[in-house]
C-alpha positions as CSV (number, residue, x, y, z in Angstrom):
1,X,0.0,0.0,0.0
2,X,1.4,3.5,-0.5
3,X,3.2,4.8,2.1
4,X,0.8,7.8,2.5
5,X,-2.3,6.0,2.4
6,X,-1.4,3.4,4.9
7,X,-0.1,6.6,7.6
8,X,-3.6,8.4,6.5
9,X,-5.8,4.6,7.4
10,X,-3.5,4.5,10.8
11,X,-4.6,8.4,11.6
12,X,-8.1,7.4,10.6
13,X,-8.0,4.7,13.2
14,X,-6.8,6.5,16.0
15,X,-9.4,9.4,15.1
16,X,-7.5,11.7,13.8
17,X,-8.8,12.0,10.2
18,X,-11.9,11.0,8.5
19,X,-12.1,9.8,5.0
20,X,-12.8,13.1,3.9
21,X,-10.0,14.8,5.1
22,X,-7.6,12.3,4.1
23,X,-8.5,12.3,0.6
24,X,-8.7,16.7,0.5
25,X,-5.0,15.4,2.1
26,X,-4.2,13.3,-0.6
27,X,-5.4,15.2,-3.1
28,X,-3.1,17.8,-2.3
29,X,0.0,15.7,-2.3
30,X,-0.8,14.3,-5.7
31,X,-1.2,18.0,-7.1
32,X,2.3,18.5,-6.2
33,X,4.0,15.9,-7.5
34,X,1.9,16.1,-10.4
35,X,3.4,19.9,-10.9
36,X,6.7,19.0,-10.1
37,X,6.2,15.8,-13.0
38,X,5.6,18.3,-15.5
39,X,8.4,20.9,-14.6
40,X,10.9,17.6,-14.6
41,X,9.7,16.2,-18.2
42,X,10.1,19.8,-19.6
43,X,13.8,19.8,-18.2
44,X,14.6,16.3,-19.3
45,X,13.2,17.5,-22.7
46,X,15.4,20.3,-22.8
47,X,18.8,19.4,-21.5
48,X,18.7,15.7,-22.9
49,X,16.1,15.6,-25.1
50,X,13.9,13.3,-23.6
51,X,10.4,12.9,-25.5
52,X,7.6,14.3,-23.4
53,X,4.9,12.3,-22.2
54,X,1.7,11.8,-24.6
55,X,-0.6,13.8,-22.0
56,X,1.9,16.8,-21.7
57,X,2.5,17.0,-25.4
58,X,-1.1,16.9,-26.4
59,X,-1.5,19.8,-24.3
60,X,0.9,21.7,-25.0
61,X,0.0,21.4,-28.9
62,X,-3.7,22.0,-28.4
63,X,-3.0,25.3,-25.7
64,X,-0.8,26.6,-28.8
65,X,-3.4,25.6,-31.0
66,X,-6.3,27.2,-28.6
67,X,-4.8,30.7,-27.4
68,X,-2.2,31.1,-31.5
69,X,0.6,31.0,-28.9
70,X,3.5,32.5,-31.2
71,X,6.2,30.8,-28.4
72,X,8.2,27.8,-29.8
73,X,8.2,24.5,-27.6
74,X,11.4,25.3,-26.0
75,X,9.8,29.1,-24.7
76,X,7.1,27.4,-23.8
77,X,8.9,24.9,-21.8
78,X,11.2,27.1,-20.4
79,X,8.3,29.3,-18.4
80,X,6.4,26.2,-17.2
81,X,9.9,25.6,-15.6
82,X,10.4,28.5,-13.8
83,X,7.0,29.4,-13.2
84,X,4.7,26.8,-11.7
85,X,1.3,28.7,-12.2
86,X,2.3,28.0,-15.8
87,X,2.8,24.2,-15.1
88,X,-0.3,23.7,-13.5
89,X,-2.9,24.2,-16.4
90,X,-0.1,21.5,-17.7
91,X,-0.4,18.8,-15.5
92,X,-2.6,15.9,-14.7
93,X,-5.7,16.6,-12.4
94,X,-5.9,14.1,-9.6
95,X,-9.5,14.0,-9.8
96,X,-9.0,11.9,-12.5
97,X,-6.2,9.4,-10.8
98,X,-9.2,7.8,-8.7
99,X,-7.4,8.7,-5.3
100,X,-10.8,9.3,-3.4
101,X,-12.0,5.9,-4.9
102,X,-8.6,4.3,-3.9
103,X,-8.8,5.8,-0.2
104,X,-12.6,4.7,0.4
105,X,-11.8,1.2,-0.9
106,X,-8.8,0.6,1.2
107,X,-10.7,2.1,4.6
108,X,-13.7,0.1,3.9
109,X,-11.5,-3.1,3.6
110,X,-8.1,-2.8,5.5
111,X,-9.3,-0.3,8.5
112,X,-13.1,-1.7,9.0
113,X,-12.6,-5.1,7.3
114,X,-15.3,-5.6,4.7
115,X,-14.6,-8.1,2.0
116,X,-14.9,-5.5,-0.9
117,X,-13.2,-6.5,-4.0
118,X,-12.7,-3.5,-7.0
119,X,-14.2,-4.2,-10.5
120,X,-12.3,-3.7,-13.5
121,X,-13.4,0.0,-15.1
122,X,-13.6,-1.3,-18.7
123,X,-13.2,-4.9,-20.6
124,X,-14.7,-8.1,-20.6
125,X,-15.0,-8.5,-17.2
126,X,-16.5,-5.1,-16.2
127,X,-19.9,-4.8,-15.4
128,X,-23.0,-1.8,-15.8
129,X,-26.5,-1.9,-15.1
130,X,-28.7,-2.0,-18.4
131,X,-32.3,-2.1,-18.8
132,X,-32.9,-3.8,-15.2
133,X,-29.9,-6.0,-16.3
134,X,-26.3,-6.5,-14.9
135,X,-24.6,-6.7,-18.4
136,X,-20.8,-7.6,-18.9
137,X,-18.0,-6.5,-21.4
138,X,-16.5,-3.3,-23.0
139,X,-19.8,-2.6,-24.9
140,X,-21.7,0.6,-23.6
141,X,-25.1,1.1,-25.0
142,X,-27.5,4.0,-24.4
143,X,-28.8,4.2,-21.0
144,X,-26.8,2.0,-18.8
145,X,-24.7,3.0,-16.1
146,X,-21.4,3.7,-15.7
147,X,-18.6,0.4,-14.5
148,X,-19.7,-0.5,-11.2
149,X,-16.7,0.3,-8.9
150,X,-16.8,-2.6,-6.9
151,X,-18.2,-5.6,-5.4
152,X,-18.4,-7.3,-1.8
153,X,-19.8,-10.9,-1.8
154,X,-21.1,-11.8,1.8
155,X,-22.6,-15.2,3.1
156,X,-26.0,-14.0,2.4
157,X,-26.2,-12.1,-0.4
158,X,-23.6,-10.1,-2.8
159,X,-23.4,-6.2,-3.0
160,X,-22.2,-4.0,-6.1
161,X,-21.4,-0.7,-4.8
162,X,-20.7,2.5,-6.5
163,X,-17.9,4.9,-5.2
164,X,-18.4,8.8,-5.1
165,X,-16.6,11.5,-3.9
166,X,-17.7,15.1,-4.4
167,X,-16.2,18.0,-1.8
168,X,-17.8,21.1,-4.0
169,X,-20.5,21.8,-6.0
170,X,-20.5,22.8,-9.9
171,X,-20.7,21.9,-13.5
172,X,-18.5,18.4,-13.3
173,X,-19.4,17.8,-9.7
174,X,-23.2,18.0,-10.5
175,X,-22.2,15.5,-13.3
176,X,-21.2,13.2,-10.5
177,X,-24.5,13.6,-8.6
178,X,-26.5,12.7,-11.8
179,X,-24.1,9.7,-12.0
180,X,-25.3,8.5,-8.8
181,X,-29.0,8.9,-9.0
182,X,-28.8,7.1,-12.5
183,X,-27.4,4.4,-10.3
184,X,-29.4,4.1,-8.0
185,X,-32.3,4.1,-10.6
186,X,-31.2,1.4,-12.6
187,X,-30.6,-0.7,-9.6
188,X,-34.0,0.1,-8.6
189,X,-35.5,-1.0,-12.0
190,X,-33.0,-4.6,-11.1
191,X,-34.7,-4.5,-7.7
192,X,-38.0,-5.0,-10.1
193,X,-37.0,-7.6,-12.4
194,X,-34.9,-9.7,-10.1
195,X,-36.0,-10.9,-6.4
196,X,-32.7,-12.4,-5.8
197,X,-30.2,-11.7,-3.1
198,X,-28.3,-8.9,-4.8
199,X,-27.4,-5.4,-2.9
200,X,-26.7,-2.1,-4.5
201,X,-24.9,0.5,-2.5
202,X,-23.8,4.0,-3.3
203,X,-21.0,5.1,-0.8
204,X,-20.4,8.7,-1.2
205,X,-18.2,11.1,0.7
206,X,-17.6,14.9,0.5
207,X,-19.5,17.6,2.0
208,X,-20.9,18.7,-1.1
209,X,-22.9,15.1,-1.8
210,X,-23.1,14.3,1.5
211,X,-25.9,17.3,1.8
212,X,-27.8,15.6,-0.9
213,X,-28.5,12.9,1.2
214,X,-32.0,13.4,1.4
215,X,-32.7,13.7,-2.4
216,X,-31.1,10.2,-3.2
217,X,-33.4,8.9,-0.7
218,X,-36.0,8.7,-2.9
219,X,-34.6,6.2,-5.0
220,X,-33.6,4.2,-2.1
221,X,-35.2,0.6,-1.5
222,X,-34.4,-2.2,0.9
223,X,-31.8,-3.5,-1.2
224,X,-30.9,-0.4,-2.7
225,X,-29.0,2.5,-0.4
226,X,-26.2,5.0,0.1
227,X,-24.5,5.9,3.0
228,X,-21.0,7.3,3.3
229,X,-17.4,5.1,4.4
230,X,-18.0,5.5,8.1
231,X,-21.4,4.7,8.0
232,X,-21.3,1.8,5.4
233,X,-22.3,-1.7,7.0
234,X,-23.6,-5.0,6.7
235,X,-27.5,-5.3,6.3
């Protein structure tokens, strides 16, 4: 486990940080290091010659392409060097590194012990709710959810769970709300066609979607829910 993580699970433990705050904590480590990735490939680039990564290069084309920058590569390169405000609108966002759904997982199964196993994101194994169907495999038709994060299998029934984390709210952010609710709709409509022994969770953290607690109640069943990390249990 990473170094950081595991200190941030041990804090958790003794109190001393909630999942929240250790993935606002996180988050601002991986910015960093993230920064200081660009400002090293531009260096490497420039004293040895060292071919950028694809993500930085695409940028830095389309941000040329976007603002008719008249600056070659190497100006260009230069500044996000020496100025890191400059390297930022370079670098990778961390929202996008799943660190909040990396955190949750590992407190849910290595701090409060619940057999929760991720789900692969795309392939022939991952899996989406279609139509009031669990469907499996890279294809992504119309109207089914996004990859179920994960899955805990328990003696009594099995439980597909859905990670979110949201801290503020806004255009994207909102995006991960309606993510949620279409979620918990289709599980619903699985709930319908299926009286089997299958659970459907949403665990969601952040202050932002934690206040919208009471409008995902509504699509809420007994085998459909959401709670939060620290409140996630078995039925």
């Amino acid at each position: 486990m990473h170094l950081f993580l595991q200190n941030c699970l041990e804090n958790c433990k003794d109190n001393k940080l909630t999942v929240k705050s250790m993935i606002e904590a996180e988050t601002v480590k991986q910015n960093k290091l993230n920064l200081e990735e660009v400002q090293f490939a531009a260096l490497c680039n420039l004293e040895e010659g060292t071919p950028l990564p694809s993500y930085f290069s695409y940028k830095l084309m389309k941000r040329r392409k976007d603002f008719e920058f008249n600056f070659s590569d190497k100006q260009m390169l230069a500044f996000i060097i020496s100025n890191p405000l400059a390297a930022m609108s370079f670098a990778k966002n961390p929202s996008r590194q799943s660190i909040a759904e990396n955190i949750q997982i590992n407190y849910l199964t290595c701090d409060r012990g619940f057999p929760i196993k991720r789900l692969p994101g795309n392939g022939s194994k991952s899996i989406r709710i279609y139509n009031g169907n669990l469907i499996t495999g890279s294809h992504n038709p119309v109207g089914s959810t996004k990859t179920i994060d994960a899955v805990a299998k328990y003696d009594d029934y099995t439980d597909f769970i859905c990670f979110k984390y949201v801290k503020d709210n806004g255009g994207a952010q909102d995006n991960q709300i309606s993510d949620v609710i279409n979620f918990l709709k289709a599980a619903i409509e699985y709930t319908i066609n299926y009286h089997d022994n299958t659970l459907f969770t949403a665990v969601v953290d952040g202050d932002y979607i934690e206040s919208c607690m009471e409008d995902f109640d509504i699509f809420c069943n007994d085998r459909v829910r959401v709670c939060t990390s620290e409140t996630y249990c078995v039925v």
